[in-house]
Structures are given as structure tokens and as C-alpha cells.
SEPAPA-298698 format. One record per residue (C-alpha): residue number from 1; residue in three letters; x, z, y. Coordinates in Angstrom, 2 decimals. Each point is the difference from the previous one (the first is absolute). Example, Ala and Ser with C-alpha at 12.3 -4.5 7.8 and 13.67 -1.06 7.14 Angstrom:
# SEPAPA-298698
 tiro marlum    east      up   north
    1    ALA   12.30    7.80   -4.50
    2    SER    1.37   -0.66    3.44
This chain:
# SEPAPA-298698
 tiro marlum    east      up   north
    1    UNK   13.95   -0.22   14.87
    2    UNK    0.15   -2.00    2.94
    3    UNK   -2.30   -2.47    0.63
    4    UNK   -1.86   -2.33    2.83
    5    UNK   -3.37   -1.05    0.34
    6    UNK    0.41   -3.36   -1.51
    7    UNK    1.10    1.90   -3.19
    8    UNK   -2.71   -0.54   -3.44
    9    UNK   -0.45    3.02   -2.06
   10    UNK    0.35   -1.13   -3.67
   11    UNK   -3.00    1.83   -2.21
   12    UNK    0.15   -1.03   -3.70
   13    UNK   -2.82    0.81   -2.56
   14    UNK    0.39   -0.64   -3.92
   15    UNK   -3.23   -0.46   -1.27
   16    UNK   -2.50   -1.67   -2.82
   17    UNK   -2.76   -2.22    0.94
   18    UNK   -2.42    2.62   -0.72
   19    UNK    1.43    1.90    2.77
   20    UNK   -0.76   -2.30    2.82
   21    UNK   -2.93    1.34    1.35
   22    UNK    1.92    2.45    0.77
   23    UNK    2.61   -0.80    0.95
   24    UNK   -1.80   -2.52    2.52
   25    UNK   -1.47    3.78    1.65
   26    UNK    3.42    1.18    0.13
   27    UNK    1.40   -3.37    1.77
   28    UNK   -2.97    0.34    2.53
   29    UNK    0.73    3.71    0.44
   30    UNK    3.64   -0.93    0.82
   31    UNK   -0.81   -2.68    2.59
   32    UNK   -2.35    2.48    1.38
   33    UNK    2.72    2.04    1.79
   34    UNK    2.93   -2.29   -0.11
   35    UNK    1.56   -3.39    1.12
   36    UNK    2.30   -2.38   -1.64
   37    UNK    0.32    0.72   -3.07
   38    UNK    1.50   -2.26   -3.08
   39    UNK   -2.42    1.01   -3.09
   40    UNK    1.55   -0.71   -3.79
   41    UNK   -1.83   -0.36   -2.77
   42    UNK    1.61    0.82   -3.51
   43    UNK   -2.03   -1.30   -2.87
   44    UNK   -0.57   -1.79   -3.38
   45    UNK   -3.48   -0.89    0.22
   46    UNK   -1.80   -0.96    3.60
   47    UNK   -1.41   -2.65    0.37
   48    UNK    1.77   -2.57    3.22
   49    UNK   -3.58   -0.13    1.24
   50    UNK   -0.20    3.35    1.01
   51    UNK    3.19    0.19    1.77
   52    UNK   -0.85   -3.53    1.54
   53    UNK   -3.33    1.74    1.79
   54    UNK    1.77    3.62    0.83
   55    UNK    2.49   -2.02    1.81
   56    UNK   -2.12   -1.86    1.53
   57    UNK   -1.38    3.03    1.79
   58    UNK    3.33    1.65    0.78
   59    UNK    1.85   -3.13    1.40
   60    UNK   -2.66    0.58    2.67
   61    UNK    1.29    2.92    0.68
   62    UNK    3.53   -0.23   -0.02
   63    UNK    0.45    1.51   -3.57
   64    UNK    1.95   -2.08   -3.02
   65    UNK   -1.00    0.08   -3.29
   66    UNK    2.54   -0.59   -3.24
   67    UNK   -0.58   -0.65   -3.32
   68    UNK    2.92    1.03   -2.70
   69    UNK   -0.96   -1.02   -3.36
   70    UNK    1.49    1.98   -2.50
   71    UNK    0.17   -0.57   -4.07
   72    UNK   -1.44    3.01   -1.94
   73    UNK    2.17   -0.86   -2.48
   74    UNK    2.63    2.01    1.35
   75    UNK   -1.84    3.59   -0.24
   76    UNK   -2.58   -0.78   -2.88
   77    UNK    1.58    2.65   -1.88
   78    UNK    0.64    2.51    2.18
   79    UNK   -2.64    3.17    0.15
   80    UNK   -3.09   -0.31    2.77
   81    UNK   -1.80    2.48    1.23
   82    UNK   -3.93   -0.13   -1.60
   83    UNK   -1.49   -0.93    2.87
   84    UNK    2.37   -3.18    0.72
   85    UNK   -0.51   -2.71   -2.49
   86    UNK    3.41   -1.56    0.57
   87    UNK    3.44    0.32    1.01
   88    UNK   -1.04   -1.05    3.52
   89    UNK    1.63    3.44    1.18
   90    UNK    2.79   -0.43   -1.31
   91    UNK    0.81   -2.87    2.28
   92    UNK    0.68    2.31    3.14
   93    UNK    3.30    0.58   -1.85
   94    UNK    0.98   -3.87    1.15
   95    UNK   -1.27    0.26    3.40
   96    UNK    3.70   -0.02    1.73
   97    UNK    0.44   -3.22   -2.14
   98    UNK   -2.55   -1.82    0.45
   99    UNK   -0.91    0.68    3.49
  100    UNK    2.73   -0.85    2.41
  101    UNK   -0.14    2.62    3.10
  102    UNK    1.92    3.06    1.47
  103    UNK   -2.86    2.17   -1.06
  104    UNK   -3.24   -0.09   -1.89
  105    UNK   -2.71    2.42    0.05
  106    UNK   -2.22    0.37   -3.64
  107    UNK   -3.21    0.92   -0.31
  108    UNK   -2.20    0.12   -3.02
  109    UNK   -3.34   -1.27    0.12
  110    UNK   -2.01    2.97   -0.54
  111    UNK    0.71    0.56    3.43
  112    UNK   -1.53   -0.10    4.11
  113    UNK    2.16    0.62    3.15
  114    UNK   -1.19    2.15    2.55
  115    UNK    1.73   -0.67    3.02
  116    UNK    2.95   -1.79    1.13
  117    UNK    3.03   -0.33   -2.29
  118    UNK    2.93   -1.49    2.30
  119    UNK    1.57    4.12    0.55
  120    UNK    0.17    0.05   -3.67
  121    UNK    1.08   -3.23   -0.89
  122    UNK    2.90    0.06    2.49
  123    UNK    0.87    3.77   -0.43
  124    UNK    3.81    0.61   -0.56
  125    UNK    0.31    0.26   -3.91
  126    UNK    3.55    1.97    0.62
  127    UNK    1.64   -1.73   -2.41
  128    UNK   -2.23    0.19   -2.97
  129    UNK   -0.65   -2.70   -2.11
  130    UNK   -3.65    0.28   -0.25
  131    UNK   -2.77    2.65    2.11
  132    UNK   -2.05    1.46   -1.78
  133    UNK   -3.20    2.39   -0.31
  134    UNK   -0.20    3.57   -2.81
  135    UNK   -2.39   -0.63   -2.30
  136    UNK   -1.96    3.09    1.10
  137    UNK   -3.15   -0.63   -2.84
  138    UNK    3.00    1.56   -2.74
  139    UNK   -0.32    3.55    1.56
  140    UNK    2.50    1.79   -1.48
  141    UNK   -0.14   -1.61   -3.05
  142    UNK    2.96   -2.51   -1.08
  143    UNK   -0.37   -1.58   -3.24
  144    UNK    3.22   -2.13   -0.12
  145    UNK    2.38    0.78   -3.12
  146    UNK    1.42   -2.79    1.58
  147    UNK    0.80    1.37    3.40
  148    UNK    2.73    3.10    0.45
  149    UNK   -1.87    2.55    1.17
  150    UNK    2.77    1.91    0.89
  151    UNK    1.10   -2.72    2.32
  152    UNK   -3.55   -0.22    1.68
  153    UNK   -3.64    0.47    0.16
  154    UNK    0.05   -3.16    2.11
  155    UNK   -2.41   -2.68   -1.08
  156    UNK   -1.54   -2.32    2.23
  157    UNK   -3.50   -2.33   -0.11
  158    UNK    0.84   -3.45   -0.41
  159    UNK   -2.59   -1.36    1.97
  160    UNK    1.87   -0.51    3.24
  161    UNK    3.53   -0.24    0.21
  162    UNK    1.96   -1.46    3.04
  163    UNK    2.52   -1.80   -1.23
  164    UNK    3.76   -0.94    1.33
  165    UNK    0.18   -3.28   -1.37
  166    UNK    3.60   -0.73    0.62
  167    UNK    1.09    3.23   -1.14
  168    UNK   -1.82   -0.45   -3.25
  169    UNK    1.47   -3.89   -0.28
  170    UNK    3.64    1.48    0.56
  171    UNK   -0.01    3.09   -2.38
  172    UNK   -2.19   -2.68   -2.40
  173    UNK   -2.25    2.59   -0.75
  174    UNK   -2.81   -2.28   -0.91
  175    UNK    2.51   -0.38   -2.95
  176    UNK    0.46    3.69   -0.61
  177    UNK   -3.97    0.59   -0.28
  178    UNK   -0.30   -3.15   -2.17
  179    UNK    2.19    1.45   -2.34
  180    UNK   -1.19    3.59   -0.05
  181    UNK   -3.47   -1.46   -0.75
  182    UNK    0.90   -1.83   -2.50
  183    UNK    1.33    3.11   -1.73
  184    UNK   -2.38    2.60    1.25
  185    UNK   -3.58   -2.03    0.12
  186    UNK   -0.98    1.14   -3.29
  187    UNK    1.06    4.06    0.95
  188    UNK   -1.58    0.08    3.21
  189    UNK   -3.12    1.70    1.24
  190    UNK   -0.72   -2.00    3.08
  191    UNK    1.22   -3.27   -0.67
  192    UNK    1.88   -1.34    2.48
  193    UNK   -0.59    2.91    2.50
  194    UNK    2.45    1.84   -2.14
  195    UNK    2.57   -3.22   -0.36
  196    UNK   -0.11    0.67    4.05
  197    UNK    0.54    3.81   -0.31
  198    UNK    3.10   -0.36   -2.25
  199    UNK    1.73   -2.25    2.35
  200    UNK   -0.66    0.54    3.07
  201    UNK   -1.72    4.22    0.16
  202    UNK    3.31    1.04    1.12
  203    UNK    0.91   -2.81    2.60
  204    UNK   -3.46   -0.20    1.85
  205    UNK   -1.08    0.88    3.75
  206    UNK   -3.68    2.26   -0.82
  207    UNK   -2.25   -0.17    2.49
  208    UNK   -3.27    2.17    0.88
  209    UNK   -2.93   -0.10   -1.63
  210    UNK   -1.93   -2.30    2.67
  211    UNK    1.92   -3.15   -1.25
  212    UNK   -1.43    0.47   -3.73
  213    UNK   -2.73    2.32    0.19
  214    UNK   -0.84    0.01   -3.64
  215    UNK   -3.94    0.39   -0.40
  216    UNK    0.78    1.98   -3.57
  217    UNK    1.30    2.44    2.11
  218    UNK   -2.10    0.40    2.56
  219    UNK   -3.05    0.34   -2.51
  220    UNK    1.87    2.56   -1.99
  221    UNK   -0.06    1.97    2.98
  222    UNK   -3.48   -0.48    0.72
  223    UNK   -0.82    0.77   -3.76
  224    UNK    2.29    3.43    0.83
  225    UNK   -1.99    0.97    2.75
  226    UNK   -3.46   -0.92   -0.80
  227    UNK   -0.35   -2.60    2.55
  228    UNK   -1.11   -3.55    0.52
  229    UNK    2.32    0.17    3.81
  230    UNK    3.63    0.06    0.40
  231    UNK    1.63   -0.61    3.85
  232    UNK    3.59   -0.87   -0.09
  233    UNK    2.29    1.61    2.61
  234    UNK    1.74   -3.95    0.51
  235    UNK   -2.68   -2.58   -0.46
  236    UNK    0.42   -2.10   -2.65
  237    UNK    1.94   -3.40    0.95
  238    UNK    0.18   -1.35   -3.70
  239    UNK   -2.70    0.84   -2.36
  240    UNK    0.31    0.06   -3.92
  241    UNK   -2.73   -0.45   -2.14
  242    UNK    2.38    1.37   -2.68
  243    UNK   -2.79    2.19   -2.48
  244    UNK   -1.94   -0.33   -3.15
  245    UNK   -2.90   -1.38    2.83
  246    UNK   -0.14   -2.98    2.09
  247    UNK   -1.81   -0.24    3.17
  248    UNK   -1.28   -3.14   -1.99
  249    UNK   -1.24    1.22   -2.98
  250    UNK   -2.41    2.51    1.45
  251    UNK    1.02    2.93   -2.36
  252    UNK    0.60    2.36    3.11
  253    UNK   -2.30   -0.78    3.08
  254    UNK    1.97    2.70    1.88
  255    UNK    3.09   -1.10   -0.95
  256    UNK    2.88    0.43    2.99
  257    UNK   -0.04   -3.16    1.85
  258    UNK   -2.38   -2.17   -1.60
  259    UNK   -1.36   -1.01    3.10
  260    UNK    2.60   -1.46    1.36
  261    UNK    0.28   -2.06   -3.03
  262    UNK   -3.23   -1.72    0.36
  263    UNK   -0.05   -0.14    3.73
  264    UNK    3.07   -3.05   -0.67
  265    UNK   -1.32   -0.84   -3.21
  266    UNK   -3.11   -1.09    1.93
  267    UNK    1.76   -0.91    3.86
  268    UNK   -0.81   -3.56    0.38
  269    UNK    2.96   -2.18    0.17
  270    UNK   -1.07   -1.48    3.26
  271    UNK    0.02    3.25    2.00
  272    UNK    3.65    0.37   -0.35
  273    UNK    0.77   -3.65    0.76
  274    UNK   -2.96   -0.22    3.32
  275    UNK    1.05    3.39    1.46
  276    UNK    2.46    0.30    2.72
  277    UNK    3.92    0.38   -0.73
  278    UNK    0.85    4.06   -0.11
């Protein structure tokens, strides 16, 4: 994708209120390592207040922030996952509609960057519709009645996808996973992880690990091995708190990456907005 260095990336997030702690150390972690960005807030229930103050801070440093209100109404029947009270993930499945740009990069919350994003974000997507991550906590196991295996063991993590906008606004497939979760949200494991996967498995660009490194993962491996230590060969540019454990809940003290979680959970706002451009 070609770009210049006037050019925003567009990050959205779908989120409830409860989640904005977080998602405030994932913001912060993401203007850490990177420049102009447009930020996009999904939601039902956040307070204007709180996006009045983040702004605040990022219009200081050349960020935007966006709030898109949406009704729950429109998923309040469809299957969540137990630990998401609402439909708020559900929303991502709108974002080339309701967020008018060439591209769109999602992230969920539970989530810290770990260096700069821009050779991602503008990668060449060769076509595909979406890019995409494995979900590599599955192993070899895969669930999905719903899902030919005999097509593929493809099945990727939700939690970051790289959208083509205008693809997904010409071939309407906002539509297309509308309707297939309004007939599948009752049958499906993973909410609307799975909605994704039966759309778009077969269509997506996958990507290494280091763009979604799922922590599940990496602690299954340390669990294999008996240790509390694991070095990646590519270090980690997106990190995924994506396990039973949050580096919030202090379950796991040696959870993978929890310290990078509360070194921008705790980064003062006015570090990032006295220090000198990068």
C-alpha cells in the first residue's frame, strides 16, 4: 500500500466502558512508537467525558480521537463470549461502514504494542480482503462443526485484523457477516470470531505470529516446558493478552508480557506529550 508521510493510520477498538483502563494502556502503548494516527472508538456505553480528556492529551500530540456510538440493540441476541458482557465485539463486523477510510487496522483492548506498526499497517494485503493472524492457542485442536475441515484447518484470532475497507464496502461483506450471524450466533463456539472464520478463513492474508502473539500460547508453551521464560525468535510487535489471565488481574505474576502492560498502564500522559518528536 502506498502511502506518504502525511498519511493517518486508522486503529479502531470496540469496547465496553469497563474496558477503558485498558484500553487507555493500549492507546499510550500505540503512541509510544508511532505518529499520526486516527484512533476509533466503537461503543455503547462510555461516557463523552472520558473521550473529552483522552483527546485532550492526544490532540497534543498529533493523534485524533473518534467516538462511534453504536445501539446494542442490534446484537442483544446474538451469543458473547463469557468474558464480554455485551455485543460490543460484534461491532468490528461494521467497521468498513461506519468508518470511512481505505484501510483500518483493529485491535482489541486486551492488548499493548511493542514497537512501531506503520510496516504492518501498510504491508501489501495481495488482494485479500482482510489480514489476518492463526489462532495458534487451538493447537491442533478444531472444534468447529461449523467449519469444513476438509476445506481447512485455517482459523484465525480475531483480535487484529487489517482490514481493506473498500474491498469489504464493494463485495458488501459487512452484509454477508451480518447475515451469517444472524443465523449462526446461537451455533457458534467463539462468537463472532467464528462469524469472521466462516466468511472470510478462506479469503485472508495470515501473517506471523509477531503481529498477534497470543499470550495463551505462549504460556502453554511455558506450561510444556516447565518454564516461567520464553524468547521469541521475532520480537513481539503486537502483544495479546488473549488467556484465561490478565496482566490485570494478578492471577499469573509471570505471565508473558505483563510488564509491558503496566509499564503504559502507569506512563504518565505528560511524558509522551513533553518529550521530543521521534
Amino acid at each position: 500500500m502506498i502511502h506518504s508521510n502525511n498519511d493517518y493510520m486508522n486503529i479502531a477498538f470496540t469496547i465496553d466502558a469497563k474496558y477503558t483502563p485498558h484500553l487507555e494502556a493500549l492507546i499510550k502503548s500505540i503512541c509510544y512508537y508511532n505518529q499520526k494516527i486516527n484512533f476509533y472508538v466503537l461503543h455503547n456505553d462510555i461516557p463523552q467525558e472520558w473521550f473529552e480528556g483522552i483527546q485532550s492529551k492526544l490532540e497534543k500530540i498529533g493523534h485524533h480521537l473518534f467516538s462511534i456510538h453504536i445501539s446494542d440493540d442490534v446484537f442483544k441476541n446474538y451469543k458473547t463470549l463469557e468474558h464480554i458482557s455485551s455485543s460490543s465485539s460484534y461491532y468490528r463486523l461494521m467497521i468498513p461502514n461506519l468508518i470511512q477510510q481505505d484501510r483500518v487496522l483493529y485491535l482489541d483492548a486486551d492488548i499493548i504494542i511493542n514497537r512501531a506498526l506503520a510496516d504492518f499497517y501498510y504491508s501489501d494485503l495481495n488482494g485479500a480482503p482482510v489480514g489476518v493472524v492463526k489462532d495458534y492457542g487451538l493447537g491442533d485442536h478444531f472444534p468447529f462443526t461449523y467449519l469444513d475441515k476438509s476445506v481447512s484447518t485455517k482459523y484465525f484470532n480475531s483480535g487484529v485484523l487489517l482490514i481493506d475497507c473498500v474491498q469489504w464496502r464493494e463485495k458488501w461483506i459487512v452484509d454477508t457477516l451480518l447475515k451469517t450471524a444472524e443465523e449462526y450466533a446461537e451455533q457458534v463456539l467463539y462468537g463472532d470470531q467464528c462469524i469472521l472464520n466462516m466468511v472470510l478463513r478462506e479469503k485472508a492474508k495470515y501473517y506471523g505470529l509477531a503481529n498477534n502473539v497470543q499470550v495463551q500460547y505462549i504460556e502453554a508453551i511455558k506450561q510444556q516446558y516447565g518454564t516461567n521464560k520464553v524468547e521469541l525468535e521475532i520480537p513481539p510487535m503486537i502483544i495479546h493478552y488473549a488467556a484465561k489471565h490478565k496482566p490485570w488481574d494478578n492471577q499469573n505474576k509471570d505471565l508473558f508480557g505483563r510488564e509491558k502492560y503496566w509499564f503504559f498502564r502507569h506512563l504518565d500522559w505528560a511524558y509522551l506529550i513533553m518529550r521530543p518528536n521521534q
